[in-house]
N, C-alpha and C positions, 0 to 999 in steps of 0.2 A: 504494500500500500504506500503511495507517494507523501510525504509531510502534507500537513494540513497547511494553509494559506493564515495568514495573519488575521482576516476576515471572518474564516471559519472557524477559525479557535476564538474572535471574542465573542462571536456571536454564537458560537456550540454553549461558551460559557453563561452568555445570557439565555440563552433558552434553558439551562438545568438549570440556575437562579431562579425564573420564573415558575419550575412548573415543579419546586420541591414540594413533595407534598407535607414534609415536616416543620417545613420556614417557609411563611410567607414576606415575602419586601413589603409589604404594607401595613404588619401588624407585628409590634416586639422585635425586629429583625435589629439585630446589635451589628458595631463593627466588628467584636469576635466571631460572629455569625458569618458575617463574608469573607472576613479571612480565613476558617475553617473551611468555607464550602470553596475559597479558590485555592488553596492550597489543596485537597482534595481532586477536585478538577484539576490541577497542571500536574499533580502526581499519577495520576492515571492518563495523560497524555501527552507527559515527557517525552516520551519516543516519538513520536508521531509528529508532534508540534515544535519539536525543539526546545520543551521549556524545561522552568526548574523552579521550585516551588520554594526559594529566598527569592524578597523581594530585591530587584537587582538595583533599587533607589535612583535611578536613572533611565529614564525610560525612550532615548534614543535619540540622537540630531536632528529627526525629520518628523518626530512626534511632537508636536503642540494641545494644552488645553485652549477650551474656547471663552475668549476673550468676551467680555461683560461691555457687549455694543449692543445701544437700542436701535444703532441705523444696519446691523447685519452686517456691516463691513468686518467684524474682529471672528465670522462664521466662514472667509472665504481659505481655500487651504494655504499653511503657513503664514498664515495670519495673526495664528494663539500667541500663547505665551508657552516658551520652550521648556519640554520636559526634560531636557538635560541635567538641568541639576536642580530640581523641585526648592521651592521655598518657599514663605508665605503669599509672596505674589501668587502664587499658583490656587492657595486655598483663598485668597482674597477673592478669585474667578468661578470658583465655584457656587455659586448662590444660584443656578439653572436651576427650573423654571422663574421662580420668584424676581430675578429681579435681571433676566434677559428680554430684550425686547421691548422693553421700557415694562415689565409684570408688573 
């Protein structure tokens, strides 16, 4: 079987998030909760995917979060703000949905 696509592994990951039947994301779901349930998932598809289940604190040159624009400009690609070396800026950008798009 050929490695999985970068695509298909975050989205493999999102669909078992969604449809655990023991954690719901909408109800009680902690951040121990996600990082059991992805350390899990990338242990079970190390081989396949090429991952590895430490978090590698850097998550790539060409990886950006999305930048907290209400005109959509900070949504175009390499736009974000860069995940090379995560800092608060990064969690300052996080407030999606709430307060993207002018929410």
């Amino acid at each position: 079987m050929s490695a999985a696509t970068a695509d298909q592994t975050l989205y493999g990951f999102v669909y078992y998030l969604k449809r655990n039947p023991f954690k719901s994301v909408e109800a009680g779901f902690t951040h121990a909760d996600l990082d059991a349930m992805l350390k899990a998932y990338v242990t079970v598809n190390s081989a396949d995917a090429t991952l590895s289940a430490a978090d590698p604190l850097s998550y790539g040159a060409t990886q950006d979060f999305p930048l907290r624009d209400p005109t959509g400009a900070g949504w175009a690609s390499g736009a974000g703000v860069s995940c090379t070396a995560p800092t608060t800026l990064i969690t300052d950008q996080a407030h999606y949905p709430e307060q993207h798009y002018g929410g």
